[in-house]
C-alpha positions in Angstrom: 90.5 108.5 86.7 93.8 108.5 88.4 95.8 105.5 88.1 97.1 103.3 91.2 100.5 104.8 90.9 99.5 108.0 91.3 97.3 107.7 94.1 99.4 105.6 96.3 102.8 108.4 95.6 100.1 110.7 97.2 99.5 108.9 100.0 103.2 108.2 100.3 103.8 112.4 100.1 101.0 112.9 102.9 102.2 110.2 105.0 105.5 111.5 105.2 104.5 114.6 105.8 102.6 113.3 109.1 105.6 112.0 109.9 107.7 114.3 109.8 105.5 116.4 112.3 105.6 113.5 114.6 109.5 113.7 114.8 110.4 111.2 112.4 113.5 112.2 109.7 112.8 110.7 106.5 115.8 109.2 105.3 114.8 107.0 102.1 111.2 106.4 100.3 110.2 103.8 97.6 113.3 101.3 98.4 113.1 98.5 96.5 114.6 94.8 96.7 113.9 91.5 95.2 111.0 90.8 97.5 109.2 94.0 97.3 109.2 98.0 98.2 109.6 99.8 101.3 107.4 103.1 101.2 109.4 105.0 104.0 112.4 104.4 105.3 112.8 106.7 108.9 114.4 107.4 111.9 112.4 108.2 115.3 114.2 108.3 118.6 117.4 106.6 117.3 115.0 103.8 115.5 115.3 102.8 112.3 111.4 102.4 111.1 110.6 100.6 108.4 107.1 102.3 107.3 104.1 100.9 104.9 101.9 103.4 103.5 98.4 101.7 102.7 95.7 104.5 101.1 92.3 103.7 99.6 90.3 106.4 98.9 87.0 104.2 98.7 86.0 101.6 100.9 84.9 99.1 98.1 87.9 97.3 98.5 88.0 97.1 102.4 90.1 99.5 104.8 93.7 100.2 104.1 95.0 98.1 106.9 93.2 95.4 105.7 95.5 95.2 102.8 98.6 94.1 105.0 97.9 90.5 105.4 101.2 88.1 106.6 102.2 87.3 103.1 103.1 91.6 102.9 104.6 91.5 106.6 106.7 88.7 104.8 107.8 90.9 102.3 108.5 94.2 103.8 110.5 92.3 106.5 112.9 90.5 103.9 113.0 93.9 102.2 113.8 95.3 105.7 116.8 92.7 105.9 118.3 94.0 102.2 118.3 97.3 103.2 120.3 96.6 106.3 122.6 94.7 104.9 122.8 97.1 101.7 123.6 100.3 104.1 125.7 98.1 107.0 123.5 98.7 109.6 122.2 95.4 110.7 123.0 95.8 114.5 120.8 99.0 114.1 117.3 98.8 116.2 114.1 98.2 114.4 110.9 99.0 113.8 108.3 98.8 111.3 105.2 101.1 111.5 102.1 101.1 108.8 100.4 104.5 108.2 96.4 103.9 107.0 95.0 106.3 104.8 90.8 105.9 104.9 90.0 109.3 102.8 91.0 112.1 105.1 91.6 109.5 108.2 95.0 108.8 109.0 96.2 106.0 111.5 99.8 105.3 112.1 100.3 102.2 113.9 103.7 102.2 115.8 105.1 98.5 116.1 102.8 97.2 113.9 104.5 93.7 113.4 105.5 93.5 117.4 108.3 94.5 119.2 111.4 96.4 118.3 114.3 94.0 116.8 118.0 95.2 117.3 
């Protein structure tokens, strides 16, 4: 049996991959701060995206975007807010995107917290 770790790295991998294909440059993965991780850290059409990566391979525990309740928006935002500040690029625009992984269906949700900030 694989372990969570495992399984959610592969997701990561194949949602960057999607990505990618879509025009986005990668430009950090697994960032962590004191309130949490960011999976994906891109840029798409001069955007910084701030990207969640939700997989489950089974749907015992629900769909993958089910798993981002307000308590995890909370978090990636603050987490969003270190890296700016970290890298200096707080005037930067903004976005933050969730890819869903369902078994082999993928959903990437533009703007999935609202508008663009910046």
């Amino acid at each position: 049996m694989r372990d969570r770790r495992t399984t959610g790295q592969e997701g990561e991998d194949r949602a960057a991959a999607i990505l990618k294909a879509q025009g986005y440059r990668i430009i950090d993965t697994n960032f962590r701060s004191p309130f949490g991780e960011i999976d994906i850290v891109a840029e798409e059409s001069g955007c910084l995206v701030f990207v969640e990566v939700k997989r489950r391979r089974g749907r015992s525990f629900g769909a993958s975007l089910e798993a981002i309740d307000t308590r995890k928006k909370t978090h990636i935002i603050r987490s969003a807010q270190v890296y700016l500040k970290k890298y200096h690029c707080v005037d930067r625009r903004v976005r933050f995107d969730v890819v869903g992984i369902d078994g082999d269906t993928v959903r990437v949700i533009r703007h999935a917290f609202g508008e663009e900030r910046g």
